[in-house]
SEKERO-457170 format. One record per atom (N, C-alpha, C): atom name; residue in three letters; y, x, z. Coordinates in steps of 0.1 Angstrom, whole numbers, plus 5000, padded with zeros to 4 digits. Atoms other than C-alpha are relative to their C-alpha. Layout:
<rs>
  name  resn     v     u     w
    CA   ala     Y     X     Z
...
</rs>
This chain:
<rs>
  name  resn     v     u     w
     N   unk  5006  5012  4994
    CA   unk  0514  1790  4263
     C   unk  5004  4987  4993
     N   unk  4996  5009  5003
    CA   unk  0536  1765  4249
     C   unk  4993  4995  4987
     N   unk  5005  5006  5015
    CA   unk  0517  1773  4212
     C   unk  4987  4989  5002
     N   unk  5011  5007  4998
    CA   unk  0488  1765  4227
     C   unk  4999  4983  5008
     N   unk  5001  5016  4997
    CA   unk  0496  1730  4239
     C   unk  5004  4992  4993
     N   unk  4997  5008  5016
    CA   unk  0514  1720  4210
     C   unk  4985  4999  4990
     N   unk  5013  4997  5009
    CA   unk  0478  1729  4194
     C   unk  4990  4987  5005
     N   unk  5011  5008  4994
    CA   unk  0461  1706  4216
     C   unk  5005  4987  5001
     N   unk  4990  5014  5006
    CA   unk  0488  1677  4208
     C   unk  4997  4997  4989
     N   unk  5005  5003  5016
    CA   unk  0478  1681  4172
     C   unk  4988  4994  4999
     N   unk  5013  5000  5000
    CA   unk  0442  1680  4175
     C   unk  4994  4988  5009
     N   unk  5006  5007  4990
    CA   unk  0444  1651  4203
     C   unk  5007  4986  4991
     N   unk  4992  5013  5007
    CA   unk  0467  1630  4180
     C   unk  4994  5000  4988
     N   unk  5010  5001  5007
    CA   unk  0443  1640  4153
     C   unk  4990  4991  5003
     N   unk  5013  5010  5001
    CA   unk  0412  1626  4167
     C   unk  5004  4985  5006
     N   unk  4997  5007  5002
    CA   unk  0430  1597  4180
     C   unk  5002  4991  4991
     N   unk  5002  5006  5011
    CA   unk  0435  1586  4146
     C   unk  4986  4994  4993
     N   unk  5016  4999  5005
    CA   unk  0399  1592  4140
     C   unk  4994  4990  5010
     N   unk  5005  5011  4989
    CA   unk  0391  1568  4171
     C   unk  5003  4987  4993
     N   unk  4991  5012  5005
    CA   unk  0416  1538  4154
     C   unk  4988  4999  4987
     N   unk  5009  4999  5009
    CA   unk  0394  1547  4125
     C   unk  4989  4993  5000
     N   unk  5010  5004  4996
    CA   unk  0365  1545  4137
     C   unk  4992  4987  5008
     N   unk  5001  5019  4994
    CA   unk  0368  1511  4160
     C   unk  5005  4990  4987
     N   unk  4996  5012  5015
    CA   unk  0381  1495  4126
     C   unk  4989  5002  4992
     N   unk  5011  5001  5009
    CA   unk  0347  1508  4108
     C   unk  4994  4996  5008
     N   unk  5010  5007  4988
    CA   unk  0330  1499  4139
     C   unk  5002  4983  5003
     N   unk  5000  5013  5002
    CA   unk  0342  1462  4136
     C   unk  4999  4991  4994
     N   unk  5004  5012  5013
    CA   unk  0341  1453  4100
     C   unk  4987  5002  4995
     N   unk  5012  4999  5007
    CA   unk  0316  1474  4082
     C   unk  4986  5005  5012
     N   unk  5010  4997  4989
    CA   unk  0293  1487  4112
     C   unk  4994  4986  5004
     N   unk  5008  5017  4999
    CA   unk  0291  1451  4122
     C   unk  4997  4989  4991
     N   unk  5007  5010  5014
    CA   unk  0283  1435  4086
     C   unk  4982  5006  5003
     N   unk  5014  4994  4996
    CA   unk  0253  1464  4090
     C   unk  4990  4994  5010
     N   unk  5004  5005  4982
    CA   unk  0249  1458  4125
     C   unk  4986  4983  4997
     N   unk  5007  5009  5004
    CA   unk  0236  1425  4112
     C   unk  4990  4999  4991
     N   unk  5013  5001  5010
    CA   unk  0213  1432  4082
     C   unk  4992  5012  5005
     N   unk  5014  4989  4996
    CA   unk  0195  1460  4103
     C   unk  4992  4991  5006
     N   unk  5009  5016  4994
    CA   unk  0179  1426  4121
     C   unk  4989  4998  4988
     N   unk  5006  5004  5011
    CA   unk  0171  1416  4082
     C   unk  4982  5012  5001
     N   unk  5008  4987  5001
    CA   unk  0151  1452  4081
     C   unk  4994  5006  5007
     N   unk  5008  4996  4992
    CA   unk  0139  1459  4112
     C   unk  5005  5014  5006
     N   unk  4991  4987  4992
    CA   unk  0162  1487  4124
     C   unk  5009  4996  5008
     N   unk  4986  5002  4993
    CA   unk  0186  1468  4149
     C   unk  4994  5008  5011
     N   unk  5005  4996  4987
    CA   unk  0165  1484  4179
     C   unk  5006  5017  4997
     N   unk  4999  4986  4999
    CA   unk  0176  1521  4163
     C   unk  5016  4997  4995
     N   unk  4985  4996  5001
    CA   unk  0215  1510  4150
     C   unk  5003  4997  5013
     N   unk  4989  5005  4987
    CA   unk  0226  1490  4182
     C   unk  4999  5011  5012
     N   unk  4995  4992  4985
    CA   unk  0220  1519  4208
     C   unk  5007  5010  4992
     N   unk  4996  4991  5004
    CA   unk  0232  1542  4184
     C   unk  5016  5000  4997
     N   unk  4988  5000  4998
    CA   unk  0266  1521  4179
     C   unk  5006  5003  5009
     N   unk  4994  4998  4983
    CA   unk  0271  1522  4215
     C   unk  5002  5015  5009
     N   unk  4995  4982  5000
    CA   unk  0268  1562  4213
     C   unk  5011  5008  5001
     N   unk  4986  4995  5010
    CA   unk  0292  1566  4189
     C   unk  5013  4995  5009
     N   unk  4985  5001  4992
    CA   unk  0317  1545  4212
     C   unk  5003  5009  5012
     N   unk  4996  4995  4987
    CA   unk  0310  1561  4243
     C   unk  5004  5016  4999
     N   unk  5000  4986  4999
    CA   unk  0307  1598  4233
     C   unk  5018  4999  4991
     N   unk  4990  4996  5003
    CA   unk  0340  1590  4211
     C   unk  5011  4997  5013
     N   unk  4986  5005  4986
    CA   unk  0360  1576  4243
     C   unk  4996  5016  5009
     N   unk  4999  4984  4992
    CA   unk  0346  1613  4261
     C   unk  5006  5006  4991
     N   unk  4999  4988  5006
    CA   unk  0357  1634  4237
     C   unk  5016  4998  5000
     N   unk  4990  5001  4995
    CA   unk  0391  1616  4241
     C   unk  5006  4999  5008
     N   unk  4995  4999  4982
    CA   unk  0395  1617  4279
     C   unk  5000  5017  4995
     N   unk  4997  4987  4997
    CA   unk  0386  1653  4271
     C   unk  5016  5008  4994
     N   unk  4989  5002  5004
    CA   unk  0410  1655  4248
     C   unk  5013  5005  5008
     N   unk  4987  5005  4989
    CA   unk  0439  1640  4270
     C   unk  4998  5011  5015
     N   unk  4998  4988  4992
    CA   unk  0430  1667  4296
     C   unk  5002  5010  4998
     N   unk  4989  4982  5000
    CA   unk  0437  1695  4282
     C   unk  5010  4996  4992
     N   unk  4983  5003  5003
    CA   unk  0468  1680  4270
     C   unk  5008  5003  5009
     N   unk  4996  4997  4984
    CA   unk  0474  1678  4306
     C   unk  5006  5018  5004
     N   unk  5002  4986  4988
    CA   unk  0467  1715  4316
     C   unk  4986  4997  5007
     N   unk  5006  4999  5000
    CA   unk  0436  1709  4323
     C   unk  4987  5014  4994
     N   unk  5007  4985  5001
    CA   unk  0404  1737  4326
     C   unk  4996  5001  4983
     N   unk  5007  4996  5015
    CA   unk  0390  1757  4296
     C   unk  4987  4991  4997
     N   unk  5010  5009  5001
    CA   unk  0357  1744  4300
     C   unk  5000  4991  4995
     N   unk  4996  5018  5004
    CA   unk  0371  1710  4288
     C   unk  5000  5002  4982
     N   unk  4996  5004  5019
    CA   unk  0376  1725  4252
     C   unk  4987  5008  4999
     N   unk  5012  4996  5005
    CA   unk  0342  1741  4253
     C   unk  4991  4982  4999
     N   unk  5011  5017  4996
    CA   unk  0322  1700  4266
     C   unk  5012  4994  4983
     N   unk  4994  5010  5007
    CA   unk  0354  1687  4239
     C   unk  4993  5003  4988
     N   unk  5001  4995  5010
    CA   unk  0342  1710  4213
     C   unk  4981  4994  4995
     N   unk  5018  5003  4997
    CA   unk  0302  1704  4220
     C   unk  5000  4983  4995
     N   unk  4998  5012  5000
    CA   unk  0309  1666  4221
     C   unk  5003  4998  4983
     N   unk  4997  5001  5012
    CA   unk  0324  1668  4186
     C   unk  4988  4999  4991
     N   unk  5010  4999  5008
    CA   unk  0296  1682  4170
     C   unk  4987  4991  5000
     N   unk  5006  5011  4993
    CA   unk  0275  1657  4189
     C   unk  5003  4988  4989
     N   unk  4992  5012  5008
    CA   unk  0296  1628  4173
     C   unk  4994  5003  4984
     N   unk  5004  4989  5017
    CA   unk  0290  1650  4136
     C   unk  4988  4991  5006
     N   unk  5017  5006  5005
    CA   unk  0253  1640  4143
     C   unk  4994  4989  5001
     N   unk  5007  5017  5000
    CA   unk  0252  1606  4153
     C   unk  5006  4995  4985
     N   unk  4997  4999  5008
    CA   unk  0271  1603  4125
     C   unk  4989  4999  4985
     N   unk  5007  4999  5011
    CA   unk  0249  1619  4102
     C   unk  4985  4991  5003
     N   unk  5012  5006  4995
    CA   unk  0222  1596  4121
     C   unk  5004  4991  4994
     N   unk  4997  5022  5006
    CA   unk  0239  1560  4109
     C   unk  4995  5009  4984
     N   unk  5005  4994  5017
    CA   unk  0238  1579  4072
     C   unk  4988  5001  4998
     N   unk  5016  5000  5004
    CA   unk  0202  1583  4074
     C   unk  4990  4984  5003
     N   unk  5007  5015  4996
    CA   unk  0196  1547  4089
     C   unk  5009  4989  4987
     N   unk  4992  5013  5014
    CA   unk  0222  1533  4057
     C   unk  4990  5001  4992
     N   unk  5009  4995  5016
    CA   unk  0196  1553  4032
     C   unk  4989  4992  5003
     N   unk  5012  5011  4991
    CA   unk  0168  1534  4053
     C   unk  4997  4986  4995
     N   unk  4999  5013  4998
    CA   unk  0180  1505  4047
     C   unk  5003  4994  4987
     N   unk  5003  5000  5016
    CA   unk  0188  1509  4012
     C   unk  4986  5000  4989
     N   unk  5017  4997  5010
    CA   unk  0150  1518  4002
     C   unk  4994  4991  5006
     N   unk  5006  5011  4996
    CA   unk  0141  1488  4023
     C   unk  5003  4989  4992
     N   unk  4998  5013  5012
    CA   unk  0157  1467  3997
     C   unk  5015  4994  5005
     N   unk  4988  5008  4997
    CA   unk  0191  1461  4017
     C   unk  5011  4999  4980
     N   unk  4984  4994  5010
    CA   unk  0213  1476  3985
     C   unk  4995  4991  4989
     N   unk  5000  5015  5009
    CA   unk  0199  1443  3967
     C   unk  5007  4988  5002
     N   unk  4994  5013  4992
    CA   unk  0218  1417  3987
     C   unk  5013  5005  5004
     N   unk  4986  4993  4991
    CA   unk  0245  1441  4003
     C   unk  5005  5016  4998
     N   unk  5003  4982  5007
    CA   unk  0244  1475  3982
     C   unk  5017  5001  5001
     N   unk  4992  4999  5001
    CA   unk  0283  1472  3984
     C   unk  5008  5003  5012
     N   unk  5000  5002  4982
    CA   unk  0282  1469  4023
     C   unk  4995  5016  5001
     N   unk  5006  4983  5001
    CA   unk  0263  1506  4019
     C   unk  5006  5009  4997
     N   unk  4994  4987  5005
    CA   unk  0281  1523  3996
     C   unk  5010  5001  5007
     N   unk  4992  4995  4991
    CA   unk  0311  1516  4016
     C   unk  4999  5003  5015
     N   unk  5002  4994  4988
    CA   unk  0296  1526  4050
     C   unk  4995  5013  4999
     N   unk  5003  4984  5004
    CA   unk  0284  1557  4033
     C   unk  5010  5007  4995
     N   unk  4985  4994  5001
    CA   unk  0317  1567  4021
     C   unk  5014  5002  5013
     N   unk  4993  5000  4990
    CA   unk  0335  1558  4054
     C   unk  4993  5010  5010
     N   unk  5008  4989  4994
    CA   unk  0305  1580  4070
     C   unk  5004  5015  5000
     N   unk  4995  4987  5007
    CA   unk  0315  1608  4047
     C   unk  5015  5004  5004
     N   unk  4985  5000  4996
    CA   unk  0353  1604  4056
     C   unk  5002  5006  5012
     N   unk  4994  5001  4984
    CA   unk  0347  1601  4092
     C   unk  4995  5013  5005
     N   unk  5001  4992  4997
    CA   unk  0327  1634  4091
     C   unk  5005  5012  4995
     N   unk  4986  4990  5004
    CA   unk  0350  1655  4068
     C   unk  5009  4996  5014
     N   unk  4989  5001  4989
    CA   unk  0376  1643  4097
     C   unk  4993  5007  5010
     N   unk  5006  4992  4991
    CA   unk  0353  1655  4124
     C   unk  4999  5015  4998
     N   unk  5000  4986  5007
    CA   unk  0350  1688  4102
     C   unk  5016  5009  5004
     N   unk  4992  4998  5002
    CA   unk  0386  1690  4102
     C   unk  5007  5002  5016
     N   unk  5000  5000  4989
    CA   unk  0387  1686  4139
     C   unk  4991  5012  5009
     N   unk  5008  4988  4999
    CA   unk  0360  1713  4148
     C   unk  5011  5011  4996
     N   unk  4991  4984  5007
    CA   unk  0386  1738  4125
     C   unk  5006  5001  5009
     N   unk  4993  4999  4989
    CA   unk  0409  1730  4153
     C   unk  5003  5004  5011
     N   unk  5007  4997  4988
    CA   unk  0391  1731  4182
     C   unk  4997  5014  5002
     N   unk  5002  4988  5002
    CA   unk  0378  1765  4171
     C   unk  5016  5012  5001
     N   unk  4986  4992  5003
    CA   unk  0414  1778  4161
     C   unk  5006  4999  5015
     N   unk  4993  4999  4988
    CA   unk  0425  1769  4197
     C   unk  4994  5009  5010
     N   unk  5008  4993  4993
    CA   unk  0398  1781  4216
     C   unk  4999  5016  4995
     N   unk  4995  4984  5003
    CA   unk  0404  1816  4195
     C   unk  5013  5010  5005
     N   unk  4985  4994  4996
    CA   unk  0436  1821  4207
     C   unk  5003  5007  5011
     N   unk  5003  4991  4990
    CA   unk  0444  1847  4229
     C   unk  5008  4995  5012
</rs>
């Protein structure tokens, strides 16, 4: 029992990181975007999508923190679900950066792109790397 809570300390101190992460790309480069989706006519599809991304990551960290606790199984099936969730909003901003690039942003702000498409890519290798986890715990006998 004890491996398995140590496993759920790794993986909770893991995405933790990935939260700190993500509220620091969510403040500089999300909100330089944030602003030239106005320019392009996509703020009505990033701004509810930013507010996704915060809420479903603050669930996935309550879930998290409960089964740190001792908290039910169930919690690492909604943690695990939730994850993959995150993965596709994710892969949603990445399709609204390329958007925004063939609209002509990556003329004025192509530098603002590349690096929210490489912090994209980071943030969902990390998510990848968190899934392994989740999986590896929930296997355990």
């Amino acid at each position: 029992m004890s491996e398995g809570v140590g496993a759920i300390e790794v993986v909770t101190a893991d995405f933790t990181g990935f939260r700190r992460v993500l509220d620091t790309v969510g403040t500089k480069e999300l909100e330089s975007f944030h602003s030239l989706c106005a320019q392009y006519g996509m703020f009505d599809d990033v701004d509810p999508l930013k507010r996704r991304l915060e809420l479903l990551s603050a669930r996935i960290g309550a879930d998290l923190e409960a089964l740190n606790s001792g908290s039910e199984d169930n919690l690492m099936w909604a943690a695990s679900h939730n994850v993959e969730l995150l993965d596709n909003l994710l892969e949603q901003l990445s399709r609204y950066v390329t958007v925004a690039d063939l609209r002509g942003a990556s003329l004025t702000s192509g530098d603002l792109l590349q690096k929210l498409q490489g912090w994209i890519r980071t943030l969902r290798d990390w998510l990848a790397g968190v899934k392994r986890q989740l999986a590896a715990i929930a296997s355990q006998p």
